[in-house]
Every structure is written in C-alpha cells, then in structure tokens.
DOFI-803860 format. One record per residue (C-alpha): residue number from 0; x, y, z. Coordinates in steps of 0.25 Angstrom, whole numbers, padded with zeros to 4 digits, always signed. Layout:
(NUM, (X, Y, Z)),
...
***
This chain:
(0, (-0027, +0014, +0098)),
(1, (-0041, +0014, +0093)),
(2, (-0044, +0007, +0079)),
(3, (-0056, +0004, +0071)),
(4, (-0063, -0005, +0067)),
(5, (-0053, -0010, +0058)),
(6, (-0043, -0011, +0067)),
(7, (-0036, +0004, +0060)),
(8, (-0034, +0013, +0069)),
(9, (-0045, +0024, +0073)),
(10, (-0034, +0036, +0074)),
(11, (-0030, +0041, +0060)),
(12, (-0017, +0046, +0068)),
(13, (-0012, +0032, +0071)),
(14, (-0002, +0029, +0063)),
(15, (-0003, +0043, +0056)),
(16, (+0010, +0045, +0054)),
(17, (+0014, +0033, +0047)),
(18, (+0003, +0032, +0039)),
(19, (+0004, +0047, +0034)),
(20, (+0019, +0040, +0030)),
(21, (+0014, +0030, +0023)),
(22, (+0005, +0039, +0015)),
(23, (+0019, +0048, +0011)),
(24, (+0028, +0036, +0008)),
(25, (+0017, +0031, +0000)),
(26, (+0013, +0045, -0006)),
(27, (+0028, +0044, -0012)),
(28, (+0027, +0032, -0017)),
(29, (+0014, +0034, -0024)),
(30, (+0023, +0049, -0030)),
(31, (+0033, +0041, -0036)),
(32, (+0025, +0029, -0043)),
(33, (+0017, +0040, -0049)),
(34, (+0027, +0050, -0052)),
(35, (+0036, +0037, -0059)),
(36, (+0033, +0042, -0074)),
(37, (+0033, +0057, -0068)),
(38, (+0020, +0060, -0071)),
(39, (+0006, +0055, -0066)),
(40, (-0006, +0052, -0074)),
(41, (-0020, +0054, -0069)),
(42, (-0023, +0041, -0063)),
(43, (-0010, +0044, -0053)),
(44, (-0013, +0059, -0052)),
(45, (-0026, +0052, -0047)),
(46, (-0021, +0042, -0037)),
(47, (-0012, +0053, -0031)),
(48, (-0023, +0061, -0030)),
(49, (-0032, +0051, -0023)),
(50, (-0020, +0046, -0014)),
(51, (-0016, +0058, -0009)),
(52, (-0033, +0062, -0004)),
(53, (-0032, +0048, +0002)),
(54, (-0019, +0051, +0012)),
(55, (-0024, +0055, +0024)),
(56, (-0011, +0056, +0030)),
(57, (-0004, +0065, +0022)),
(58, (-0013, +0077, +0022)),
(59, (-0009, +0084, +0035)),
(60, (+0007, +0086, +0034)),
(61, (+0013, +0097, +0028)),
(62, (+0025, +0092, +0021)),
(63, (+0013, +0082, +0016)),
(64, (+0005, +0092, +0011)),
(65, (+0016, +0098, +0003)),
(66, (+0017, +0085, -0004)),
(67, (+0006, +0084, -0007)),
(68, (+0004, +0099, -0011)),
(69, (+0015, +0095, -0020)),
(70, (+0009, +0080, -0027)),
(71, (-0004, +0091, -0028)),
(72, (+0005, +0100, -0039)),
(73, (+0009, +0085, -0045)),
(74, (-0005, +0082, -0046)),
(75, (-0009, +0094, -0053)),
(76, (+0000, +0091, -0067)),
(77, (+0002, +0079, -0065)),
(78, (+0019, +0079, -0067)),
(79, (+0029, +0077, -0059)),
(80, (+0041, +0086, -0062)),
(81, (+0053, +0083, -0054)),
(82, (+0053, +0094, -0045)),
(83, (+0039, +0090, -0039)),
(84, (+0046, +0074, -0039)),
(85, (+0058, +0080, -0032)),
(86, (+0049, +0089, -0023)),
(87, (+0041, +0076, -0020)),
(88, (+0052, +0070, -0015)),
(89, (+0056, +0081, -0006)),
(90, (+0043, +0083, +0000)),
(91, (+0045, +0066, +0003)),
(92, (+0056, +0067, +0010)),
(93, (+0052, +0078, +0020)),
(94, (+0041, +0070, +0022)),
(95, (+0046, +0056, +0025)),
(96, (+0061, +0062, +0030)),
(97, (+0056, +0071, +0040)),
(98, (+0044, +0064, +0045)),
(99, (+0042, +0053, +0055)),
(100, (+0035, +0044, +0047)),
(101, (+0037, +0032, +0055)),
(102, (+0039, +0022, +0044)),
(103, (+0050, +0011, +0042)),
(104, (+0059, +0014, +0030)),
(105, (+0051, +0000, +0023)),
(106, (+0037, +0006, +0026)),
(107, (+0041, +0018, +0019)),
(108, (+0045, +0013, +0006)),
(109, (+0035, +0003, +0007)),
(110, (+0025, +0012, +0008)),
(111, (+0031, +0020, -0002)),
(112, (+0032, +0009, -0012)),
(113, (+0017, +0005, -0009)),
(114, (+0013, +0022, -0014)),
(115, (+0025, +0020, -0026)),
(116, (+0016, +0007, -0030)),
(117, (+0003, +0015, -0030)),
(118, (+0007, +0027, -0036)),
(119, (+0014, +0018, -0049)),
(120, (+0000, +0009, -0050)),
(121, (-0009, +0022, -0048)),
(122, (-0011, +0023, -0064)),
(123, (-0013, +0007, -0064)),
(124, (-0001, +0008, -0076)),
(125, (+0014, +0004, -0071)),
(126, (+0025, +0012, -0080)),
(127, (+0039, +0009, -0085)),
(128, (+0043, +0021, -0075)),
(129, (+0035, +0016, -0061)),
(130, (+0041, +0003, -0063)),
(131, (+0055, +0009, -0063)),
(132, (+0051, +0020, -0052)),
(133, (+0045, +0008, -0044)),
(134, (+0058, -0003, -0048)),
(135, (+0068, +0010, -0043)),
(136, (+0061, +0012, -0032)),
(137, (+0060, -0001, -0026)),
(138, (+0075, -0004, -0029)),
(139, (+0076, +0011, -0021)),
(140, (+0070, +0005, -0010)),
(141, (+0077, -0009, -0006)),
(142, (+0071, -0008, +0009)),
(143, (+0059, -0012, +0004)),
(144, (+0063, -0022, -0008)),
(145, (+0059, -0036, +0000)),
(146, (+0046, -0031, +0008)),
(147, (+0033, -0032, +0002)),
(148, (+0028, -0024, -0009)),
(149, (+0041, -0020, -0014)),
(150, (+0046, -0036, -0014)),
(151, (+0034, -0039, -0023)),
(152, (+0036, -0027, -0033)),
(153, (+0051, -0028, -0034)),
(154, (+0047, -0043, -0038)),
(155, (+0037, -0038, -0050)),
(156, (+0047, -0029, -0054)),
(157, (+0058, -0039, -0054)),
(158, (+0050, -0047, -0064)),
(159, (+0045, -0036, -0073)),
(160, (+0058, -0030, -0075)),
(161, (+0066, -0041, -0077)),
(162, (+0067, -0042, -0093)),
(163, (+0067, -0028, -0092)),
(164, (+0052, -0026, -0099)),
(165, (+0039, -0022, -0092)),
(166, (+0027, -0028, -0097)),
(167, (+0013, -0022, -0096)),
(168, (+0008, -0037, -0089)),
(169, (+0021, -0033, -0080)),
(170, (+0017, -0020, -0078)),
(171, (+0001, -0024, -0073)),
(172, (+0005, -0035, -0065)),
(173, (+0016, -0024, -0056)),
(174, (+0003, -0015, -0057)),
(175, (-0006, -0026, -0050)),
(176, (+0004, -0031, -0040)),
(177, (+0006, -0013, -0035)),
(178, (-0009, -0013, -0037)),
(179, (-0011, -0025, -0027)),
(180, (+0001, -0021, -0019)),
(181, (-0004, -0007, -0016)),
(182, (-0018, -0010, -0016)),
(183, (-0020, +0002, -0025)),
(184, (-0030, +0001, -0038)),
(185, (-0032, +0014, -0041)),
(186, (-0037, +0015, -0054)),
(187, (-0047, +0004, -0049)),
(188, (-0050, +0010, -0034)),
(189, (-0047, +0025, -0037)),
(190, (-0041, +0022, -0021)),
(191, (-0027, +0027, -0021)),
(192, (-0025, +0018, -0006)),
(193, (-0023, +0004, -0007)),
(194, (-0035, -0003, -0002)),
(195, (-0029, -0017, +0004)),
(196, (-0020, -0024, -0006)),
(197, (-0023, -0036, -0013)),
(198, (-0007, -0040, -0015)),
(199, (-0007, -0047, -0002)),
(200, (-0020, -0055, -0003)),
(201, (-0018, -0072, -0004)),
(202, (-0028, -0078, -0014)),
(203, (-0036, -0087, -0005)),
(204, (-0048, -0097, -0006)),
(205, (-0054, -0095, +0006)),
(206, (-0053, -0090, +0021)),
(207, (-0053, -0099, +0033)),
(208, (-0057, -0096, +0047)),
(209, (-0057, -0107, +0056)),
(210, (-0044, -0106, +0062)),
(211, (-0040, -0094, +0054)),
(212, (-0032, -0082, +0059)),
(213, (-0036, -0068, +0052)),
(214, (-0030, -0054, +0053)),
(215, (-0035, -0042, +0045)),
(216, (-0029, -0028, +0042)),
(217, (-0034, -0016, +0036)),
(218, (-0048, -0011, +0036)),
(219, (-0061, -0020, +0030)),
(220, (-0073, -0015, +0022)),
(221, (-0080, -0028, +0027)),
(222, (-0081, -0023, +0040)),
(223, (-0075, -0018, +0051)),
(224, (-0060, -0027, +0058)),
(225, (-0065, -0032, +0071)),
(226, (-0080, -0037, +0064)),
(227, (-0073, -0044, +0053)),
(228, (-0063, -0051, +0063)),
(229, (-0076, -0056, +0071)),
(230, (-0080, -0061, +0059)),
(231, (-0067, -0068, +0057)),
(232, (-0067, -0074, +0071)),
(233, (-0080, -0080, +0070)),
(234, (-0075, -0088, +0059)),
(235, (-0066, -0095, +0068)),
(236, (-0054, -0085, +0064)),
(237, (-0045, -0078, +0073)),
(238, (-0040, -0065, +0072)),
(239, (-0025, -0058, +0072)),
(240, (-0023, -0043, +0073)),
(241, (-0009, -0044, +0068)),
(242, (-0002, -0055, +0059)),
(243, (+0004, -0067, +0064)),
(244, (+0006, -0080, +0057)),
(245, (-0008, -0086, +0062)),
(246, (-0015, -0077, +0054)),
(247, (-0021, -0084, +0044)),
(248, (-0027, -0074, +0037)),
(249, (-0023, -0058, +0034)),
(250, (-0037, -0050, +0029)),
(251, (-0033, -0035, +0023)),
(252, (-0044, -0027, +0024)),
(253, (-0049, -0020, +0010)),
(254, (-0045, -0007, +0017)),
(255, (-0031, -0004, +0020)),
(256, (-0027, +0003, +0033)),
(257, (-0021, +0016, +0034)),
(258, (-0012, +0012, +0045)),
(259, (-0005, -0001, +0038)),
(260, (+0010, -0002, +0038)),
(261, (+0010, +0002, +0022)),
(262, (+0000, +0007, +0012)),
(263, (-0003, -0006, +0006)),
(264, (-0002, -0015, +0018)),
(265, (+0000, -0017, +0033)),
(266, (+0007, -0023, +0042)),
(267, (-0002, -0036, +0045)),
(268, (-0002, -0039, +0028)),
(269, (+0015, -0036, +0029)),
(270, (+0015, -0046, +0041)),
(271, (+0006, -0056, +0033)),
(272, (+0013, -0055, +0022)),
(273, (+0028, -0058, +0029)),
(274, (+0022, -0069, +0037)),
(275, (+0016, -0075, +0021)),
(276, (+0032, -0073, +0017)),
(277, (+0036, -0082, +0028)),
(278, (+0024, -0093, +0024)),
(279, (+0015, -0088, +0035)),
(280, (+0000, -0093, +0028)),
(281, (-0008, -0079, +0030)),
(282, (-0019, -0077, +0020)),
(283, (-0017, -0061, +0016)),
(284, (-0032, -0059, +0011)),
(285, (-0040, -0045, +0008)),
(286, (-0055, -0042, +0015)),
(287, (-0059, -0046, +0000)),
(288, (-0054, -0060, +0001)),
(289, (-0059, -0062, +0016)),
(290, (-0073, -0057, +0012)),
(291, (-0073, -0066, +0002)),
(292, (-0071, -0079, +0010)),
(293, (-0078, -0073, +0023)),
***
C-alpha cells in the first residue's frame, strides 16, 4: 500500500467503504441533533449544507443519492414534517441494513453520536429538546454508555440533570465539552469537519527529547510526517508507528485523517487514551502545543 507523505494512504479507495459508512452513520447522527426541535434554523440549514459538499464518499451511491435528494427538499423549507422524518429513517435503514458496511455495532453508534453531537452544537445554542433527544438517545444506546465520548457526556448529563433544572452556565459548558469533543466550531470555522479535537490534549509545560518516545497521527500543516519525525530524532527522540506504553508522547496533527477509526479520533488517540485509563504516562498533545515547545 502506498501512502503519502503523512503516512494516509495515497489510494482514495482504501478503506472506502468504511469510510463512506462512517460519513452515513455520522449523516444520521447530525439528522436527528438538528431535527430535535423539528425545525432547523439557518445556522444548521447552513452546516448541513456545508457538510453534505464536504462528503466525498456519499455522492456516488444511488440509495445515497435518494437521501440526499431528500435532505435537499428539507433544505428548501426548512421543516421537518413527520413523513420526511419517517422517510428519513426508511431510507437509513436500507442503507445501513442491506449494505456491507464493515463496521462493529460500537463504531456505528459512536460515530453516530459524534454526527448527533455536531448537528445539536451546529447553532452554538443547546435547547431543552436536544438535551432530552440527546439523554434518550444515549440511554437508547447502552453498547456505548462506558466507551469514550458517550462516558464523558453521560457524566455532564448526570450532573445537569440531577435537580431537575438546566442552567444556561450548564447549558455552555455541555456546548464547550461537544465542541471540544467533536472538534467542530462552526460558527467560528464556517468547517462543518472536525479539525483534530482539543478534548484529548494534556496541559503540559514543556516537551522533552532526550530519551523521549514520540508517535504522531493525522496529517500536519508544519510539514510533511517523515520530515517532522527526522526533526524528532535528531533531538534525541525515538519514533513509534503505533502506541505502546514507551510512548511518551502522542502529537495529533491539526488535520484529521479521513481514514481514522471514527470521525473525531482514531485508533492511536483510542489506544492512548486506554493506556492513560490504566496510569500509562502518555502525553496526548495537538501540533499547536508541539510547535510551541519545538
């Protein structure tokens, strides 16, 4: 398999299938965080509009098409009536039942609560009807209710619901954690893709490299992989492909990967993570952070 300079595949084709999955499970998310109230307002007409010109994977498959054919009548008023949400569904169902979609039943409905966290942020406002679309949803969903970043939402829920009142501070502070989960800022970015997400990142002073062991996934805007892990070496680092525990350090790229195991994150940051769960010392930073201590 070729790869670029990043160290992502050259062939578009490689992994195409998964990642056209990912892009569905996601699309459905994003449909019923927006649809929670059962209208959409500009700002997440917007965002689906820019999403949908961003998905390079779903514009060749008719049953696709036909989806998208119907979001584009959506788009147009701006309601949702419950025929098209019924419709919608439908149209869901062939695609993901009949398919070979090559993803685990976890991967799914994490990907699908990744695009159902986008589409509830979209309109950077979180109402009284997405947080119970989002609560039912999760508690829908108990495959995923202990893996990351259902844990983490189920756990700000827990503690805004608890005496029954939503607070706006409440209501700002589960918009930053999806923002920062997602990666997605779109009334800041106008990008309707996560770049790489700042929820992982440790708040460190400095970056060692004598004796340091680094690893990096996604792409980089500061250079190209194998230039930047030269740069590394000659530090007195050394330099893992894959996470193990002498990895000392984790670098996200600002650029996310098309090919990652989820939308947000892949699997050296889910490996990372685990490994931190257990006590592991790894140091998750983003390209930001290294630059800054390079």
């Amino acid at each position: 398999m070729s790869i670029d300079n990043n160290g992502q595949p050259l062939n578009k084709s490689f992994n195409a299938s998964r990642n056209k999955s990912k892009a569905v499970y996601g699309l459905k998310g994003i449909l019923i965080g927006v649809t929670a109230d059962q209208k959409l307002n500009e700002q997440e007409l917007l965002f689906l509009d820019v999403w949908l010109r961003s998905q390079e994977y779903l514009k060749s498959d008719g049953d696709v098409i036909d989806l998208l054919d119907l979001i584009g009548d959506i788009l147009k008023d701006g309601v949702v009536s419950k025929d098209e949400l019924e419709e919608l569904n439908d149209l869901f169902d062939d695609i993901i039942d009949y398919k070979e979609h090559g993803l685990s039943d976890d991967e799914s409905k994490i990907n699908e609560l990744i695009g159902l966290l986008a589409g509830i942020a979209s309109d950077s406002e979180i109402t009284d009807s997405e947080v119970t679309v989002l609560t039912n949803w999760l508690n829908d969903n108990s495959i995923i209710q202990q893996v990351w970043p259902a844990d983490v939402i189920i756990s700000r829920l827990n503690n805004i619901l608890e005496d029954g009142i939503v607070t706006q501070e409440e209501r700002e502070d589960l918009l930053e954690t999806i923002n920062q989960i997602t990666g997605v800022r779109f009334e800041e970015t106008g990008l309707a893709n996560g770049m790489a997400t700042e929820f992982f990142e440790d708040d460190i002073d400095n970056v060692t490299y004598e004796g340091a062991c680094f690893c990096f996934t996604g792409a980089f805007v500061s250079g190209v992989r194998r230039v930047i892990e030269d740069c590394v070496a000659k530090k007195g680092a050394t330099i893992k492909k894959n996470i193990t525990k002498e990895v000392t350090y984790l670098v996200i790229g600002t650029l996310a990967s098309r090919d990652w195991r989820f939308t947000s994150h892949g699997r050296k940051i889910e490996s990372a993570l685990k490994l931190k769960n257990k006590g592991i010392p790894i140091n998750i930073i983003t390209e930001r952070t290294w630059l800054k201590h390079a």
